[in-house]
PDB file with one MODEL, atoms N, CA, C and O in Angstrom:
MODEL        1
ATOM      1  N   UNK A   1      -5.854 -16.924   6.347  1.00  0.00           N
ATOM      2  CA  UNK A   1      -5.156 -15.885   7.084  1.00  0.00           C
ATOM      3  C   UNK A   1      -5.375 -14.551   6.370  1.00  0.00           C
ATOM      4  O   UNK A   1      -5.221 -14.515   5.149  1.00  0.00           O
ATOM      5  N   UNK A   2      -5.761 -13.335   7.120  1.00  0.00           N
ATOM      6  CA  UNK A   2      -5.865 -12.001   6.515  1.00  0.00           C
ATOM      7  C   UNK A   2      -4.436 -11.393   6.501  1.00  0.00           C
ATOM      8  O   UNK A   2      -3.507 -11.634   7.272  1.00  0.00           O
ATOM      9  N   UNK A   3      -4.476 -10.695   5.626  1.00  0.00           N
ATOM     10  CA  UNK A   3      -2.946  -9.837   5.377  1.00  0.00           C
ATOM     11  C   UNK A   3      -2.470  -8.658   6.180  1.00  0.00           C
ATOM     12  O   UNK A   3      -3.275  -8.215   7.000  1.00  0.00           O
ATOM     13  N   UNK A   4      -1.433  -8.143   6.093  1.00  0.00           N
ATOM     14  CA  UNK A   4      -0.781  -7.499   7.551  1.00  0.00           C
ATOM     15  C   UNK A   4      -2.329  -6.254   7.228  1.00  0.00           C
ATOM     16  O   UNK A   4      -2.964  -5.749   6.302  1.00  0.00           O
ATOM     17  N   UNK A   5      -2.258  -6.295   8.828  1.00  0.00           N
ATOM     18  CA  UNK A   5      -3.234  -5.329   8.984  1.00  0.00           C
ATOM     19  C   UNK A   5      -2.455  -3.908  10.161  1.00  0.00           C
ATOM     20  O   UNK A   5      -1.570  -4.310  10.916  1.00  0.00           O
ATOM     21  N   UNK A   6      -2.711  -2.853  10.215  1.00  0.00           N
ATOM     22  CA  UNK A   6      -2.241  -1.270  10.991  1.00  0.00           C
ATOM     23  C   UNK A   6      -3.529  -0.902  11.420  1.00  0.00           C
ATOM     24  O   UNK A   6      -4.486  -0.734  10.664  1.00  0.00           O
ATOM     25  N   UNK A   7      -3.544  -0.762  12.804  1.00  0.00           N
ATOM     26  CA  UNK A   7      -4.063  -0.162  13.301  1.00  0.00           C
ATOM     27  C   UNK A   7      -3.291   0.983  14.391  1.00  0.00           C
ATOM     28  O   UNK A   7      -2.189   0.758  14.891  1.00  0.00           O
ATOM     29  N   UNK A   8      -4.301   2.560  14.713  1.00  0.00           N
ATOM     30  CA  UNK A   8      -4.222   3.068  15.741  1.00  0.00           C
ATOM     31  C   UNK A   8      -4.486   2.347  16.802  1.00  0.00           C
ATOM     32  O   UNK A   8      -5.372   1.498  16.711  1.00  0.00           O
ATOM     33  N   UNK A   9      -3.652   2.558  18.256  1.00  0.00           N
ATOM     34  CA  UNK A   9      -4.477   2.202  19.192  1.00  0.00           C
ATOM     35  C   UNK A   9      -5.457   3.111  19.746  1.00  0.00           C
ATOM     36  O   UNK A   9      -5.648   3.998  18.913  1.00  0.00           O
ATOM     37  N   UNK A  10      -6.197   3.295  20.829  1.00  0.00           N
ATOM     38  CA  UNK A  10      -7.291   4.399  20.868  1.00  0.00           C
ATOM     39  C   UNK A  10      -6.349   5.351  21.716  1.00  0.00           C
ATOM     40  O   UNK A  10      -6.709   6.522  21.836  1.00  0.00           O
ATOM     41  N   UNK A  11      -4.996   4.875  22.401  1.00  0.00           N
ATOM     42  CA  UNK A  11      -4.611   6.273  22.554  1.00  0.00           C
ATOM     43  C   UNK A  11      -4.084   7.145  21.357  1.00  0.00           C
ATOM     44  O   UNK A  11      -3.755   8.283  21.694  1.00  0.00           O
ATOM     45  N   UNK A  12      -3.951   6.863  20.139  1.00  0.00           N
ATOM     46  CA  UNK A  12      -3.842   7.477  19.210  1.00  0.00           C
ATOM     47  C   UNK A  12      -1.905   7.780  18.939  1.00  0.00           C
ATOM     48  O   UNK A  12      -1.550   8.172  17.827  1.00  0.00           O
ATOM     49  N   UNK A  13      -1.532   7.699  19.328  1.00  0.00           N
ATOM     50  CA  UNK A  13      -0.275   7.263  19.809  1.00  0.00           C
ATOM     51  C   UNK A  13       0.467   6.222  19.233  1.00  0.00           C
ATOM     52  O   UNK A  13       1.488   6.442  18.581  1.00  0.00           O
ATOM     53  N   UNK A  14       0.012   5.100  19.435  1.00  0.00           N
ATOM     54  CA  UNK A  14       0.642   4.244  19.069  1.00  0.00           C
ATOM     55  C   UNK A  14       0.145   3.130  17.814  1.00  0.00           C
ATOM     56  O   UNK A  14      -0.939   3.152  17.230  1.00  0.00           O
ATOM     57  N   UNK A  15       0.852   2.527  17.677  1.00  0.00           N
ATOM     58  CA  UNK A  15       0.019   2.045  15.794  1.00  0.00           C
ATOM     59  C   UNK A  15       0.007   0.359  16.650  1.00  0.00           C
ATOM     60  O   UNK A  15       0.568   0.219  17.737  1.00  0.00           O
ATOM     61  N   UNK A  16      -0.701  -0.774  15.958  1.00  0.00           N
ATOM     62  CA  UNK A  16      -0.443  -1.678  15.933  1.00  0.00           C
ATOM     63  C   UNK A  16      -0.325  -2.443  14.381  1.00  0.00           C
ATOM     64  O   UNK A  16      -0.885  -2.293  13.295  1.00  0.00           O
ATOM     65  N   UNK A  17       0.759  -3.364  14.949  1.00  0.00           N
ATOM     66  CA  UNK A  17       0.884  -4.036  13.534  1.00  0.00           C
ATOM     67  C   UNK A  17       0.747  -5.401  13.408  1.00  0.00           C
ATOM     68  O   UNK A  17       1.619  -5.993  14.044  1.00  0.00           O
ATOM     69  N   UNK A  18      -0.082  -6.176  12.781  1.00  0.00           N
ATOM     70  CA  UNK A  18      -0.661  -7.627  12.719  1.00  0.00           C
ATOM     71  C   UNK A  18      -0.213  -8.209  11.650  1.00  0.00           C
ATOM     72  O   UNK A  18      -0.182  -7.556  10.607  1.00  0.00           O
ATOM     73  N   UNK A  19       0.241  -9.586  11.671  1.00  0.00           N
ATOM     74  CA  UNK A  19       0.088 -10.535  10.158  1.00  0.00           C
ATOM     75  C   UNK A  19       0.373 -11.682  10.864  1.00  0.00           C
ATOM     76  O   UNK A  19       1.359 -11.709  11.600  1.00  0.00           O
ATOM     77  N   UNK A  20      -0.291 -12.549  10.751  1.00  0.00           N
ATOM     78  CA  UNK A  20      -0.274 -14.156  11.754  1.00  0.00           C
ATOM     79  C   UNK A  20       0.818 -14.007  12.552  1.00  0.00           C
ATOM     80  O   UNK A  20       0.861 -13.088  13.370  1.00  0.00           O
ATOM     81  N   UNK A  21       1.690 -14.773  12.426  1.00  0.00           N
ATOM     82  CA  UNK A  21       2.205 -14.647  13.989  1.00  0.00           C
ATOM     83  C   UNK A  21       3.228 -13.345  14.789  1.00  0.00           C
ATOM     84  O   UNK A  21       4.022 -13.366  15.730  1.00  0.00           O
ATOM     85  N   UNK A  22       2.754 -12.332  13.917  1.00  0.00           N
ATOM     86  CA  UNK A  22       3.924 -11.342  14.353  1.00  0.00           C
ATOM     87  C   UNK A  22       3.048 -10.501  15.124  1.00  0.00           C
ATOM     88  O   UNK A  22       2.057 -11.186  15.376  1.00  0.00           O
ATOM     89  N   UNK A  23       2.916  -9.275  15.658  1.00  0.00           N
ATOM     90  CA  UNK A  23       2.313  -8.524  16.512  1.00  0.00           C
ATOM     91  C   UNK A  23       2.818  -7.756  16.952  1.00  0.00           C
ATOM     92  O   UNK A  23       3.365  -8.145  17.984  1.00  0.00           O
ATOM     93  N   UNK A  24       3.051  -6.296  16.655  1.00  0.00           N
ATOM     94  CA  UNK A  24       3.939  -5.294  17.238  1.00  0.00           C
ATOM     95  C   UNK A  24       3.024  -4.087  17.724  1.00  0.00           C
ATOM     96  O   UNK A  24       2.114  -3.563  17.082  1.00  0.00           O
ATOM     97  N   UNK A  25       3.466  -3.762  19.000  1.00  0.00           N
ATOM     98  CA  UNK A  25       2.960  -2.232  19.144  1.00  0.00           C
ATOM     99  C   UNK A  25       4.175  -1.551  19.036  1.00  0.00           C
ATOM    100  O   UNK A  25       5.270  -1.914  19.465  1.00  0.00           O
ATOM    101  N   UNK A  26       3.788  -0.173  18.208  1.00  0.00           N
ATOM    102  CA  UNK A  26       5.262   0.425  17.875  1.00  0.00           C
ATOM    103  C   UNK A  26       4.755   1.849  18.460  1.00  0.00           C
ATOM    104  O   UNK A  26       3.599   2.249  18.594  1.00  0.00           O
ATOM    105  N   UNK A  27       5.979   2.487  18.766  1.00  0.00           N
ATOM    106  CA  UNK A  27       5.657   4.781  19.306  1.00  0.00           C
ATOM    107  C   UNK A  27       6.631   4.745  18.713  1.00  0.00           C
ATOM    108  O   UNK A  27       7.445   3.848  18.496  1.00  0.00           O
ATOM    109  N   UNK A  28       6.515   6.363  18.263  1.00  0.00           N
ATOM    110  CA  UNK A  28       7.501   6.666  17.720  1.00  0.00           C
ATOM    111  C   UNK A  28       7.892   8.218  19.152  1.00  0.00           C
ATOM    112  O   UNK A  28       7.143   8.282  20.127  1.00  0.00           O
ATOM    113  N   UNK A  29       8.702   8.928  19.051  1.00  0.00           N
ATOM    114  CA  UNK A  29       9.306  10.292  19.834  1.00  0.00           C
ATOM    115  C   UNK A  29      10.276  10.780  18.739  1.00  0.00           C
ATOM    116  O   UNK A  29      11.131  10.100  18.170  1.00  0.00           O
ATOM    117  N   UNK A  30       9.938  12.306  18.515  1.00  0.00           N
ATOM    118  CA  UNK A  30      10.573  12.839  17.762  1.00  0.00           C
ATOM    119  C   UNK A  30       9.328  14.197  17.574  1.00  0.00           C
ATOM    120  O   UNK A  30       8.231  14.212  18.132  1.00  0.00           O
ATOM    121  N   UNK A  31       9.911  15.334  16.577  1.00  0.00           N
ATOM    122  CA  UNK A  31       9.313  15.725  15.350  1.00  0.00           C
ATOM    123  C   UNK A  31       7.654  15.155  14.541  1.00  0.00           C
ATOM    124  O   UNK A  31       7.536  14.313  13.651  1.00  0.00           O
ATOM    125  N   UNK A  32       6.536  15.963  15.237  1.00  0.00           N
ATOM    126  CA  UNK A  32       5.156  14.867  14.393  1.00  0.00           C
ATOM    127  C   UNK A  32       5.734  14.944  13.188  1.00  0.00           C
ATOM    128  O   UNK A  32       5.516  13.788  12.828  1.00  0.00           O
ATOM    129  N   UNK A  33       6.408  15.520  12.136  1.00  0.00           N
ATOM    130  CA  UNK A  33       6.732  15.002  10.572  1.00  0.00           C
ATOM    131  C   UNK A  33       7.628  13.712  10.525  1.00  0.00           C
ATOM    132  O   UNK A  33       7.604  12.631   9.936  1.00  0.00           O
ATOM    133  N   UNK A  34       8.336  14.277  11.326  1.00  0.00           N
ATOM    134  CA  UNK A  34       9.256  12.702  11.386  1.00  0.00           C
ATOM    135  C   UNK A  34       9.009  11.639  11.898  1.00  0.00           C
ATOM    136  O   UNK A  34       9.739  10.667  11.704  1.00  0.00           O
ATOM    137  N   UNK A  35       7.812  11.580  12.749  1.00  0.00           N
ATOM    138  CA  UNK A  35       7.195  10.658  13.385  1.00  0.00           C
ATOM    139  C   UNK A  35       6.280  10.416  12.622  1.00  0.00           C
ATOM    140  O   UNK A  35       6.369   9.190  12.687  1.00  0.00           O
ATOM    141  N   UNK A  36       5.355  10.610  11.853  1.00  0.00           N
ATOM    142  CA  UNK A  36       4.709  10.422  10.601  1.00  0.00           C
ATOM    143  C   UNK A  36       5.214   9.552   9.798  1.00  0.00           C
ATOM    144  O   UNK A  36       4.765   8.426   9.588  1.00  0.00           O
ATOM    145  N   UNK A  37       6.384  10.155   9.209  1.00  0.00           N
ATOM    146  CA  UNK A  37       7.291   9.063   8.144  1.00  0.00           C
ATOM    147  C   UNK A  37       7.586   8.338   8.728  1.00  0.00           C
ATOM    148  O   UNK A  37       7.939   7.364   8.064  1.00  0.00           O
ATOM    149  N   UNK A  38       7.693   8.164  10.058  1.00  0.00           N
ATOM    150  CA  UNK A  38       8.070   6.877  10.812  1.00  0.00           C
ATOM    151  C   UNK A  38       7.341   5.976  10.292  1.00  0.00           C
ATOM    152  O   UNK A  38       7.577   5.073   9.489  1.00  0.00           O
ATOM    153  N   UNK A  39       6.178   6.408  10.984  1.00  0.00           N
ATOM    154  CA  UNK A  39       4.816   5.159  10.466  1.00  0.00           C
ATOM    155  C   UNK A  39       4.399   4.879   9.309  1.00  0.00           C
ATOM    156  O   UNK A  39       4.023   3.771   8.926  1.00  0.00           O
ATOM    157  N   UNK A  40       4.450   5.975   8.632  1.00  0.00           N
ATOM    158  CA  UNK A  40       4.344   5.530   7.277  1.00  0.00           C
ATOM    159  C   UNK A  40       5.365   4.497   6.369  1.00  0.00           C
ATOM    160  O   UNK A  40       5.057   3.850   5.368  1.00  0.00           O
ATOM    161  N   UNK A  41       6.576   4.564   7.009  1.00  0.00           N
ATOM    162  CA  UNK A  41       7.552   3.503   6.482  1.00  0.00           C
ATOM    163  C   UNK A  41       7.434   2.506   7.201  1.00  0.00           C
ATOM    164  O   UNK A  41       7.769   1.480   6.608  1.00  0.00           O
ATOM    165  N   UNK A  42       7.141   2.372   8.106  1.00  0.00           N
ATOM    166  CA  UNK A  42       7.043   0.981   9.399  1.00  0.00           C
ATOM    167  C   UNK A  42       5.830   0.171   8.524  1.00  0.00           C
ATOM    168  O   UNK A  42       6.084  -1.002   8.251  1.00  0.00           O
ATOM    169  N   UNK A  43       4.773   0.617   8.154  1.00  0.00           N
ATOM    170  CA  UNK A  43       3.144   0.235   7.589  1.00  0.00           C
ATOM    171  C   UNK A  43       3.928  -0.100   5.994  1.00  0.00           C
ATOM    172  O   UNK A  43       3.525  -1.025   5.289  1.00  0.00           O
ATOM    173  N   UNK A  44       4.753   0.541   5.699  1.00  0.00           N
ATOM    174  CA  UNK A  44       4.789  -0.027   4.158  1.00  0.00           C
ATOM    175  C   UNK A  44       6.033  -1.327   4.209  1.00  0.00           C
ATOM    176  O   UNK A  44       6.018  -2.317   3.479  1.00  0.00           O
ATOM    177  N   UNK A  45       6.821  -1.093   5.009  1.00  0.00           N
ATOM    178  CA  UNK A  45       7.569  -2.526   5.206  1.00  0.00           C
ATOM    179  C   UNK A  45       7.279  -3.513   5.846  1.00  0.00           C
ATOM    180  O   UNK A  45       7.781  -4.598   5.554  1.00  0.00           O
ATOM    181  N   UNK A  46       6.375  -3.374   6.901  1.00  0.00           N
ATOM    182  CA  UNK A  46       5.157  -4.598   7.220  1.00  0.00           C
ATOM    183  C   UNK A  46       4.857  -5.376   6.606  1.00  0.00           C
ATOM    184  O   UNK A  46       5.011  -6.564   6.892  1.00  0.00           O
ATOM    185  N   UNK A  47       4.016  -4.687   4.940  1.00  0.00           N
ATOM    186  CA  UNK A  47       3.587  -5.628   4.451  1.00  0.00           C
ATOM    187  C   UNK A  47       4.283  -6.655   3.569  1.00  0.00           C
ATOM    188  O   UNK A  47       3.520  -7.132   2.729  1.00  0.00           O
ATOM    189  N   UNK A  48       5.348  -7.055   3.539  1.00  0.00           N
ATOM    190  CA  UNK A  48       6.137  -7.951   3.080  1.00  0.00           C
ATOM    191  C   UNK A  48       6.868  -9.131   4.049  1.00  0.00           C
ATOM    192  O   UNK A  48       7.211 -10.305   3.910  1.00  0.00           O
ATOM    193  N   UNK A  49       6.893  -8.297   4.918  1.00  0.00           N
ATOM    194  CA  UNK A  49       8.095  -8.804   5.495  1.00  0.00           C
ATOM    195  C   UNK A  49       7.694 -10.336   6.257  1.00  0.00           C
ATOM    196  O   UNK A  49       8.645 -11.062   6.546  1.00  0.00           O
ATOM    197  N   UNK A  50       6.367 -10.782   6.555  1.00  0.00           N
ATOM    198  CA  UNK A  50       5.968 -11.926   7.052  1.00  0.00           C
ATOM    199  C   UNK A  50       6.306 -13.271   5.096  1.00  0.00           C
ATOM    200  O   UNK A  50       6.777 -14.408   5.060  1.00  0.00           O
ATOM    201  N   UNK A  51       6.054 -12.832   4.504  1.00  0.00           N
ATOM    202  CA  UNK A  51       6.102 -13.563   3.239  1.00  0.00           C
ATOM    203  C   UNK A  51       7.771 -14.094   3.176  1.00  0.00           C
ATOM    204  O   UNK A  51       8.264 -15.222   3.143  1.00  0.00           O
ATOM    205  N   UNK A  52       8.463 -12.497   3.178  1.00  0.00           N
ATOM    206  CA  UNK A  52       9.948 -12.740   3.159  1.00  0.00           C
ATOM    207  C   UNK A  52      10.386 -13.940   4.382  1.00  0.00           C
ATOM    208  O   UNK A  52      11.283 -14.699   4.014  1.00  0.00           O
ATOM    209  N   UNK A  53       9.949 -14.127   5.506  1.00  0.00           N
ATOM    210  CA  UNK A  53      10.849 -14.590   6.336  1.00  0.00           C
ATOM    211  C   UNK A  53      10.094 -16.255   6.067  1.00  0.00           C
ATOM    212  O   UNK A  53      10.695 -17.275   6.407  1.00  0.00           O
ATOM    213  N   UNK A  54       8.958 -16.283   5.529  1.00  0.00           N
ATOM    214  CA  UNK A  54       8.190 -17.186   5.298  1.00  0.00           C
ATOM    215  C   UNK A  54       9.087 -18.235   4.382  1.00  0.00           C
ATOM    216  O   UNK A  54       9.353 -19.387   4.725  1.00  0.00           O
ATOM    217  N   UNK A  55       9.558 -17.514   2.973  1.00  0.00           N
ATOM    218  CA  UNK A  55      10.558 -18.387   2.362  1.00  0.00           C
ATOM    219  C   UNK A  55      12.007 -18.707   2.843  1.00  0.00           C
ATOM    220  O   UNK A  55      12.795 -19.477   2.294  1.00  0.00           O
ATOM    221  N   UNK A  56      12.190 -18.042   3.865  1.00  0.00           N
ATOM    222  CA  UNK A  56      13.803 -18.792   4.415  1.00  0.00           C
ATOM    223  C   UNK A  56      13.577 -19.446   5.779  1.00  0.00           C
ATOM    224  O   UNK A  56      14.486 -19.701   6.569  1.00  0.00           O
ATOM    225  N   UNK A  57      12.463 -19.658   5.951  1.00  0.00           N
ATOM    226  CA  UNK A  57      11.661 -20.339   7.083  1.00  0.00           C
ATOM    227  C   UNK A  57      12.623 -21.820   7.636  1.00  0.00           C
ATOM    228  O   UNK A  57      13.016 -21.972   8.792  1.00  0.00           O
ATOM    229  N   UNK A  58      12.901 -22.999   6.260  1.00  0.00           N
ATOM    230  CA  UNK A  58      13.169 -23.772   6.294  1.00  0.00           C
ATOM    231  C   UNK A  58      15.385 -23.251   6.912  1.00  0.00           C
ATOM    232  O   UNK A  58      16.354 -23.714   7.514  1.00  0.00           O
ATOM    233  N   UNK A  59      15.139 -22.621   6.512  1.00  0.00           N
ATOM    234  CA  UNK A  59      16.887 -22.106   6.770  1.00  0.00           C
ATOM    235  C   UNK A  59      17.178 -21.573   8.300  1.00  0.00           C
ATOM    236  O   UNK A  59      18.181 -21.783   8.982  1.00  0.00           O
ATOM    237  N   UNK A  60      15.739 -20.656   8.708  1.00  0.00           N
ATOM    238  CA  UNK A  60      15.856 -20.438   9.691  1.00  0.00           C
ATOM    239  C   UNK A  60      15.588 -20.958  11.132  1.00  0.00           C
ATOM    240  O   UNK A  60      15.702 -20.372  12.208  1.00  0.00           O
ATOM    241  N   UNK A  61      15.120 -22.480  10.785  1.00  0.00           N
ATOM    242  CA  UNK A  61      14.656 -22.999  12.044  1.00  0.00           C
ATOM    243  C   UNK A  61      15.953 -24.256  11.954  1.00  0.00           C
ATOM    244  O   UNK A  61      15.798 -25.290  12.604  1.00  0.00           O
ATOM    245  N   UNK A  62      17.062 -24.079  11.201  1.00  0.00           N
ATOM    246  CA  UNK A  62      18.078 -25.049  11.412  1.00  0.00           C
ATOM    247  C   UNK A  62      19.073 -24.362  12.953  1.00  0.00           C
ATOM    248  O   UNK A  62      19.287 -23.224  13.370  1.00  0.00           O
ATOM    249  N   UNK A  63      19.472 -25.770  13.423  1.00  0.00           N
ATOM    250  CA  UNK A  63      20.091 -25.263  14.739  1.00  0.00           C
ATOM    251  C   UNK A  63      21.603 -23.867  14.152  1.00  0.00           C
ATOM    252  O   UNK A  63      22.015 -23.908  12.992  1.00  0.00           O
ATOM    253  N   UNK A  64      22.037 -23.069  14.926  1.00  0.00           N
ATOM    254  CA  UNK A  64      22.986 -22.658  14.756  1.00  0.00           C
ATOM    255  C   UNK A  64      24.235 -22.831  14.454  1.00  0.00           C
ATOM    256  O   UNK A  64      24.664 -23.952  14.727  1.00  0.00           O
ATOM    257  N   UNK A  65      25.087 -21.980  13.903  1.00  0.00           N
ATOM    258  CA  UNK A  65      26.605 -22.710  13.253  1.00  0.00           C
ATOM    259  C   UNK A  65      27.586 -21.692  13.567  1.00  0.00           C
ATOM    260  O   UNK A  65      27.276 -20.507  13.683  1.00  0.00           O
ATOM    261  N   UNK A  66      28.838 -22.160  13.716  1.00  0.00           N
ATOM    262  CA  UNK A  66      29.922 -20.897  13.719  1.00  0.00           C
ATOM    263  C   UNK A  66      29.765 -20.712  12.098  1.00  0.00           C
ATOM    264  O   UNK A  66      30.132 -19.561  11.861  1.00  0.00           O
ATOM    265  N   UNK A  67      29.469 -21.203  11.181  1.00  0.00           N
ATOM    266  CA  UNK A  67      29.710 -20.533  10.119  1.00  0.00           C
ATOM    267  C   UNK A  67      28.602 -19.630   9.869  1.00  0.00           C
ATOM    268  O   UNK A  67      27.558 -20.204  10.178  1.00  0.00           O
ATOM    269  N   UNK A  68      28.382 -18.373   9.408  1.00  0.00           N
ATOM    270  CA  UNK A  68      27.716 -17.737   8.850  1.00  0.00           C
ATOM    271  C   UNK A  68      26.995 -18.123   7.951  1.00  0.00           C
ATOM    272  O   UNK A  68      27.599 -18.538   6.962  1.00  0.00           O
ATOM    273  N   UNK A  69      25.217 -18.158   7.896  1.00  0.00           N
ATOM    274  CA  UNK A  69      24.690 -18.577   6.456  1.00  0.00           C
ATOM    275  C   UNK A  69      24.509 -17.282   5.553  1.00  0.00           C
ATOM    276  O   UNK A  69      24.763 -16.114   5.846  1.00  0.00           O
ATOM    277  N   UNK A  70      23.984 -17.826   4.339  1.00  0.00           N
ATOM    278  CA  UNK A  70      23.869 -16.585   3.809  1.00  0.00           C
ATOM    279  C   UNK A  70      21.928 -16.242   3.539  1.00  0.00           C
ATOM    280  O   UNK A  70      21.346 -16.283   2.455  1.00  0.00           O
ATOM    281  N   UNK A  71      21.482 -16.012   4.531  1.00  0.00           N
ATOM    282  CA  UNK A  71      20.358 -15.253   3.974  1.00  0.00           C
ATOM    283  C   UNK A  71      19.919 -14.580   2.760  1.00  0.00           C
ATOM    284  O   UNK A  71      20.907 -14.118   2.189  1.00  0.00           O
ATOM    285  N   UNK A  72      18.589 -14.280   1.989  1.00  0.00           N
ATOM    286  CA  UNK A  72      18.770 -13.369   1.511  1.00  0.00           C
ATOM    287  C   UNK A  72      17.908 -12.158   1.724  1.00  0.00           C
ATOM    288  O   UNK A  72      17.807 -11.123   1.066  1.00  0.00           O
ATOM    289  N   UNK A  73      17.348 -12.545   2.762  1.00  0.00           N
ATOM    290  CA  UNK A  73      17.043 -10.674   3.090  1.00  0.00           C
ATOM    291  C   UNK A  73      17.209 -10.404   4.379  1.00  0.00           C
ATOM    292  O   UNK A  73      17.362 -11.234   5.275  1.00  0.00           O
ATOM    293  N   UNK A  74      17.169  -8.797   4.518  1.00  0.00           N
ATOM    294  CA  UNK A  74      17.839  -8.524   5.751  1.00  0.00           C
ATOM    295  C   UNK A  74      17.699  -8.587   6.777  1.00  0.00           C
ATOM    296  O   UNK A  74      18.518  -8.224   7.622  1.00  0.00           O
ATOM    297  N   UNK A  75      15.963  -9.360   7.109  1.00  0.00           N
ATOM    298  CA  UNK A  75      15.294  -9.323   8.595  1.00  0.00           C
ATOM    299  C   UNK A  75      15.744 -10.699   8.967  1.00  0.00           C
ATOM    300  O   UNK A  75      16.004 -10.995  10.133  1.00  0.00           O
ATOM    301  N   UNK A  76      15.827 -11.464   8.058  1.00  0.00           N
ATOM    302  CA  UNK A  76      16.180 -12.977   8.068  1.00  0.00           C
ATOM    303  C   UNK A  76      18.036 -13.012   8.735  1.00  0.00           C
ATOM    304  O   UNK A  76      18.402 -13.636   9.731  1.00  0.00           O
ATOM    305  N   UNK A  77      18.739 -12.329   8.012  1.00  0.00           N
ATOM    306  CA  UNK A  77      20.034 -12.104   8.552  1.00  0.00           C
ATOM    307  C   UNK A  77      20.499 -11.684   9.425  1.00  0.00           C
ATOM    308  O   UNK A  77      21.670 -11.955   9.690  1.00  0.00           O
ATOM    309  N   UNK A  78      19.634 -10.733  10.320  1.00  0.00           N
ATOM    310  CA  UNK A  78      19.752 -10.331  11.854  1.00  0.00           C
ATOM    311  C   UNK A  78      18.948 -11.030  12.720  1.00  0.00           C
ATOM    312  O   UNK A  78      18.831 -10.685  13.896  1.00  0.00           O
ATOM    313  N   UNK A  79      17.990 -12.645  11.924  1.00  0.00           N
ATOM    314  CA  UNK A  79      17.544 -13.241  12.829  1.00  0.00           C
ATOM    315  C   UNK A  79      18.404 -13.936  13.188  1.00  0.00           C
ATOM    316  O   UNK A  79      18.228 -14.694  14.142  1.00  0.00           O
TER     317      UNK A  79
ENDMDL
END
């Protein structure tokens, strides 16, 4: 498997974001500076975040509970 990969799309506009099974097209609207740092923070938290959900994998494919589990990171906890 290759590691998260960013691409433009050719409308230039919009970014894509790859790492095995995830796949996002993301826009941003705003400010081009602030829309910049958009992407630039979207592309740098990408690259972790398939690894992270990778180790609570086994936690996260258990059926649901009224009790709360405790995750430990935060993409995993709003899954």
């Amino acid at each position: 498997m290759t590691g998260p990969q960013a691409h433009w799309l050719a409308d230039g506009r919009r970014l894509h974001l790859n790492h095995g099974p995830i796949d996002l097209v993301v826009e941003t609207f705003g400010e081009e500076g602030e829309c910049r740092a958009a992407y630039s923070q979207a592309v740098a938290r990408f690259q972790t975040i398939l690894a992270e959900l990778v180790e609570e994998l086994p936690e996260l494919r258990r059926p649901a509970a009224l009790r709360p589990r405790a995750f430990a990171g935060p993409t995993a906890r709003r899954m």
